[in-house]
PATINU-599001 format. One record per residue: residue in one letter; x, y, z of N, C-alpha, C, O in turn. Coordinates in steps of 0.05 Angstrom, whole numbers, plus 5000, padded with zeros to 4 digits. Atoms other than C-alpha are relative to their C-alpha. Layout:
<rs>
AXYZXYZXYZXYZ...
</rs>
This chain:
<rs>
X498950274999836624143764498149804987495649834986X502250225013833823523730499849735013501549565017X500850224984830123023766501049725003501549585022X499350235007831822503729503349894999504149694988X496450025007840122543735500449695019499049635039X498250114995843822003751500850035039501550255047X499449954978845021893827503349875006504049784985X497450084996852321663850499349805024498549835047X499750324978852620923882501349985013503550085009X498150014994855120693932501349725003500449545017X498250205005860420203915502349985012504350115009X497450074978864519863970501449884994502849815012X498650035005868119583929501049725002499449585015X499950255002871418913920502849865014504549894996X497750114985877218583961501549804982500049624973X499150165009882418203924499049725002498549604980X500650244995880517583949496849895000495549675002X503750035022873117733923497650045026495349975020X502249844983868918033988500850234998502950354996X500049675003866418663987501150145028501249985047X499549794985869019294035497949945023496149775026X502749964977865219474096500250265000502050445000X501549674999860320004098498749985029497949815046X501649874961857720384161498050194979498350394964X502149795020850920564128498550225017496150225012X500549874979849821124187501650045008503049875018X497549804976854521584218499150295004499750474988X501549734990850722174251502850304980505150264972X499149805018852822904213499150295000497550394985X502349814987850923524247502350335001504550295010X498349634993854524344251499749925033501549795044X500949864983850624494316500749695021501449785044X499050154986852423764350503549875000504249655006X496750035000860823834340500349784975502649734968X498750285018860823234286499950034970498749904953X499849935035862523534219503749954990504650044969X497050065009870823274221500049794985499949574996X499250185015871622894168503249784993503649554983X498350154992878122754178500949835015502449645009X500150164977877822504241497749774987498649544989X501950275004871922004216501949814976502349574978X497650215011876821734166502149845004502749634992X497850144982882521564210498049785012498549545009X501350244985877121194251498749804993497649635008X501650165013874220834194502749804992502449564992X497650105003881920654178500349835015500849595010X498650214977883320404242498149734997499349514997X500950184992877519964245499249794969497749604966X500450185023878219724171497050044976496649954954X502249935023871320034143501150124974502950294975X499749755027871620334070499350145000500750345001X501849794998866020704068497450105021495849985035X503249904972860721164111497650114983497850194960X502749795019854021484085499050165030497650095048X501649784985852622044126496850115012495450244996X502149874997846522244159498750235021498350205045X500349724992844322954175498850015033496549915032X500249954987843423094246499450295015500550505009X501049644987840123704293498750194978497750064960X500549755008838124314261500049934964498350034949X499750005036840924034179497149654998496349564977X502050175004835223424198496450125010494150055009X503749784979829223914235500350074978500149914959X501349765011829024544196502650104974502150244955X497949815023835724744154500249754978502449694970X499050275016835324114109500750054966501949884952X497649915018837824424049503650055008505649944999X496849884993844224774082500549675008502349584994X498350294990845524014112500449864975502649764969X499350215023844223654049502650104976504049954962X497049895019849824164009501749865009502949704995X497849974982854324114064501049634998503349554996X499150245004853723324060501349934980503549814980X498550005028854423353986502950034992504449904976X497449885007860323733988502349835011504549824999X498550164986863723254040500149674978502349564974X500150185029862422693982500950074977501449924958X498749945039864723043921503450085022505450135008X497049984995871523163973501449685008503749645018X499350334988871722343988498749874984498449654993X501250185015868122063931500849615000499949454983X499850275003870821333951499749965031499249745040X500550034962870221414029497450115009497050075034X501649964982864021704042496950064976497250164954X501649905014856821784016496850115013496249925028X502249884988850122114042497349985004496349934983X503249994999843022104061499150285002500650445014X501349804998838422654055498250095005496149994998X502950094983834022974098498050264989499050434974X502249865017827023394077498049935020497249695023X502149984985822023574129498149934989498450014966X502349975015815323374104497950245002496350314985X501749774998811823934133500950264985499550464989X499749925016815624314082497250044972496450254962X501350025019810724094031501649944976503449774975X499150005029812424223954503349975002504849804992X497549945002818724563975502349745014504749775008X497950194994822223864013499849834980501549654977X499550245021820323463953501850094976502849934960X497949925012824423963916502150035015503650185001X497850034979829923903972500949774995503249774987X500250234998829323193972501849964969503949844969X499750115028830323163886502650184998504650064989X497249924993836023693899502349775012504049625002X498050264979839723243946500749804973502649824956X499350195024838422623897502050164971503750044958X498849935032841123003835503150065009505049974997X496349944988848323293880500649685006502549655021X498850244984849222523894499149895023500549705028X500550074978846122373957498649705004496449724994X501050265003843921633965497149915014496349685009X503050114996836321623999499550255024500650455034X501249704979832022034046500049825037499849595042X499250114978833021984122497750175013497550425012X502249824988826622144162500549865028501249635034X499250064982826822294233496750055013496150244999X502749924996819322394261499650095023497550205028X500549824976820322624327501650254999501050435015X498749784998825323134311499250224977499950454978X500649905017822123304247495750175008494450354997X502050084995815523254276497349914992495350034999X502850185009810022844248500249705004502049535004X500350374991807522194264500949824966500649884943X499050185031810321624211497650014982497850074958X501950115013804221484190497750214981495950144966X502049815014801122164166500850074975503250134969X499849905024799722334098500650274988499750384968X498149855011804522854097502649984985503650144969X496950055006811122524084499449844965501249794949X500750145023806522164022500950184970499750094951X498749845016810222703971502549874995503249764975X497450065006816922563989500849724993502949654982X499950395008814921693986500150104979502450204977X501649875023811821963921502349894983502249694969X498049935009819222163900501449775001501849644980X498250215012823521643919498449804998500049645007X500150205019819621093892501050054973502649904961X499449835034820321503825503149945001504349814984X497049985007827321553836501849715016504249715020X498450194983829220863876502449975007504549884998X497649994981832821003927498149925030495649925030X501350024976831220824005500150155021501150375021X501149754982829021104064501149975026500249775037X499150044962832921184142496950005012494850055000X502049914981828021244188500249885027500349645034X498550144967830021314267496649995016494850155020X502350124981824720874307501250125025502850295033X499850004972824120804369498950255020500450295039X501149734985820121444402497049964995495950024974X503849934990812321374426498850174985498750424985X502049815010808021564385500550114967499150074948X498849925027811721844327501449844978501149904955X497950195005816621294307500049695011502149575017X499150334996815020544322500149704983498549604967X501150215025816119954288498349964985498549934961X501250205023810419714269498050264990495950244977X501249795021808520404248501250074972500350244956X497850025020814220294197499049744989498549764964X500450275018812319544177497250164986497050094963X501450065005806119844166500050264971499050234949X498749865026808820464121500949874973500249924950X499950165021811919954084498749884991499349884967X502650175008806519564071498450264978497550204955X500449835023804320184032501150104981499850214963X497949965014810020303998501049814989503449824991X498550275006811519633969503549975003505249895019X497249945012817519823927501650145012503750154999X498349824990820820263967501549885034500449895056X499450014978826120004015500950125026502850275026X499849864975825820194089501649945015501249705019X499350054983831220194140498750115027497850335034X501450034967828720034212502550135006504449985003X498049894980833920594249499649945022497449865029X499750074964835720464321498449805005498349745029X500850234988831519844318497650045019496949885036X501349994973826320164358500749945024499749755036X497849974979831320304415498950235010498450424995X500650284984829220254470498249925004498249685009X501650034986823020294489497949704982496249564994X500850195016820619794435502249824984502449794960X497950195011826119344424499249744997500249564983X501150274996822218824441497049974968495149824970X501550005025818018914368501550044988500150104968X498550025020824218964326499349654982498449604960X501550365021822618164300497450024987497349994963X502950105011815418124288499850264986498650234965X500049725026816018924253501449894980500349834959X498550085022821118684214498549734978498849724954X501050265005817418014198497350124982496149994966X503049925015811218474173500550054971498949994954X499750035022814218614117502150074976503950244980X497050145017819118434056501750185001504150135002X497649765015822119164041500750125019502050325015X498049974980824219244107502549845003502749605000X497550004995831319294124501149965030500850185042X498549964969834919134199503050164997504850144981X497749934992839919534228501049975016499949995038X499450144975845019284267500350125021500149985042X499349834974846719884316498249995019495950065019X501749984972845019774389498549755003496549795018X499850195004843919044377501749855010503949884998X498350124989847418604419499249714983497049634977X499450335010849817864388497749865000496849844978X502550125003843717484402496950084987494949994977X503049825019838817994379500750024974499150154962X498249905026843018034314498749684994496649674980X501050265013841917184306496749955002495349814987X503150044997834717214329499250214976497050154968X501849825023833117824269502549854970502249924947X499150185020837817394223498349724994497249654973X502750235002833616784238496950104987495249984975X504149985002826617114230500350214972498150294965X500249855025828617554162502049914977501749904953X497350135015835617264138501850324999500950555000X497449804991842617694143499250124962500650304954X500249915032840617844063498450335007498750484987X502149914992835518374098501750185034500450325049X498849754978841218754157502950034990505049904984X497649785010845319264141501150155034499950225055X498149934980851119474185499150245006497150304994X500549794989850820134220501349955029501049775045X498249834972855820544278498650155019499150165043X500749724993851821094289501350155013500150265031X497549804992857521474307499550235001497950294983X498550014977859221874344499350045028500550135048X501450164976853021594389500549815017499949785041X499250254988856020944394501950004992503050214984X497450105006861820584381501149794978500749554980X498950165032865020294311500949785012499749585003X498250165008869419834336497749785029498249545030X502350164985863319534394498349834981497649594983X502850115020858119464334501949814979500549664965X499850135011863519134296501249715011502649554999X499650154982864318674352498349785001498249545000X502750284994858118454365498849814973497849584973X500750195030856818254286502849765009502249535016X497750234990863417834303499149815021499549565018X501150174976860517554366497849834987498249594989X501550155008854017324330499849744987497949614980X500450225025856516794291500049924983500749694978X501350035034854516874224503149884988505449984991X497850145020859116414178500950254983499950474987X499149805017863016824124498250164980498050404975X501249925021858816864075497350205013496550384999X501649894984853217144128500950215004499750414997X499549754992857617634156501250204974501550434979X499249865021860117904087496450194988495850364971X502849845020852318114073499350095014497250195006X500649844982851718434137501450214997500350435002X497549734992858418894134500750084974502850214970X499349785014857819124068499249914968500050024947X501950165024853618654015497350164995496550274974X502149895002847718904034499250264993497050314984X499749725001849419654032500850034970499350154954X500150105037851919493961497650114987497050334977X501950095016846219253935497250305002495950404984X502349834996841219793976500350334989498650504987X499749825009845220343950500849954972502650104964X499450015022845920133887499150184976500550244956X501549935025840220463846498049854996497249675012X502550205005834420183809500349674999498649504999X499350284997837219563809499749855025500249615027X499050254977836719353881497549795015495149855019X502550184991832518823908501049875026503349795031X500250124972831618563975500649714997499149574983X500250275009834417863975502549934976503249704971X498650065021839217933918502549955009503550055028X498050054983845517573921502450154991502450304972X498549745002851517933925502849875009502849645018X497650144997859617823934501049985033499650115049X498650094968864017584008501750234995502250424980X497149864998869517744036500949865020499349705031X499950154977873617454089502250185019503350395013X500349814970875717674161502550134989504150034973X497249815007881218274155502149825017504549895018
</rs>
């Protein structure tokens, strides 16, 4: 395969009336935890009006099988190429062989790497996972990464990743949920190429990390079928945010971050208005 191919964007597309779709940039994706129906996640994206999902590998295809998960995602994207698109996951304690996992994934289409550090196990911060950064800067694309676990996974062990990584944008997963929820602001605040996510965010915590970074800077997320689609698209509703605010939360921002080399933190991007 060649490194350099072409990745497949993801484009939510444009609403007659000139806002973009909504994306759910997270929806868990697992064999060994029941959640590989894709049909069923379509009906439920129907009902609640989303366009598109990006997948991310769960259990056993995010530990240790992260090839067999990243096919299996792939393949669920080349059968939905307008409803659904992927993250990909690559142990670092792999070595050589997840940065050729990792450049696999990218080349079948897969839209960024999704590191989990307690399930994967290494701490954020060790200069193991510095291969697979390595890569997607090379290839700009961005990075999941589920906070929130002692030791392995906390914010501001992520602001501070980023901070080494300039160019390479990071989503803050779960917000550092729970045990550090209370450092989702001031991590995020550390630095620019971090991303918020909204899952598990109730309404006020959503305007307090909109105030302290701007809604240009959080991307939607379900995490399904942990939580609940039609709760998380509740509470973005409950918060507030004028039109133009909530169109760069529910599917502006996801745009832009899955776009390719093109995307920049901050960049402005098209509405939409309420379904």
């Amino acid at each position: 395969m060649r490194s350099g191919a072409p990745r497949r964007a993801v484009d939510g597309g444009v609403r007659a009336d000139g806002y973009p779709d909504m994306i759910d940039s997270h929806v868990r994706f697992g064999d060994d935890l029941g959640v590989t129906d894709v049909d069923a996640l379509l009906r439920l994206l129907d009902t609640h009006g989303v366009r598109r999902a990006v997948l991310g590998p769960v259990g056993r295809w995010v530990a240790v099988d992260n090839r067999e998960g990243n096919e299996t995602i792939a393949a669920a994207v080349r059968h939905h190429p307008d409803r659904l698109a992927g993250w990909a996951a690559a142990n670092p304690w792999y070595g050589v062989r997840a940065v050729d996992d990792l450049r696999r994934a990218l080349d079948d289409g897969l839209v960024g790497l999704k590191l989990a550090p307690a399930q994967q196990g290494f701490p954020l911060l060790s200069p193991l996972v510095d291969g697979l950064l390595h890569e997607v800067a090379q290839r700009a694309v961005p990075v999941y990464v589920v906070t929130g676990i002692p030791v392995a996974a906390e914010p501001f062990q992520l602001t501070e990743l980023a901070r080494r990584w300039p160019t390479v944008p990071f989503v803050m997963g779960r917000s550092g949920r729970t045990d550090f929820a209370l450092d989702l602001v001031p991590a995020l605040s550390g630095a620019a190429n971090l991303v918020a996510e909204t899952a598990y965010n109730g309404p006020g915590h959503l305007r307090r990390v909109a105030e302290a970074i701007g809604v240009d800077r959080m991307l939607f997320a379900s995490d399904l079928p942990a939580n609940d689609l039609g709760l998380e698209l509740a509470r973005v509703d409950d918060a507030g945010f004028d039109e133009p605010a909530r169109a760069q939360v529910l599917g502006a921002v996801a745009a832009r971050l899955f776009a390719g080399p093109g995307f920049a933190v901050g960049a402005t991007a098209g509405r939409r208005t309420p379904a």
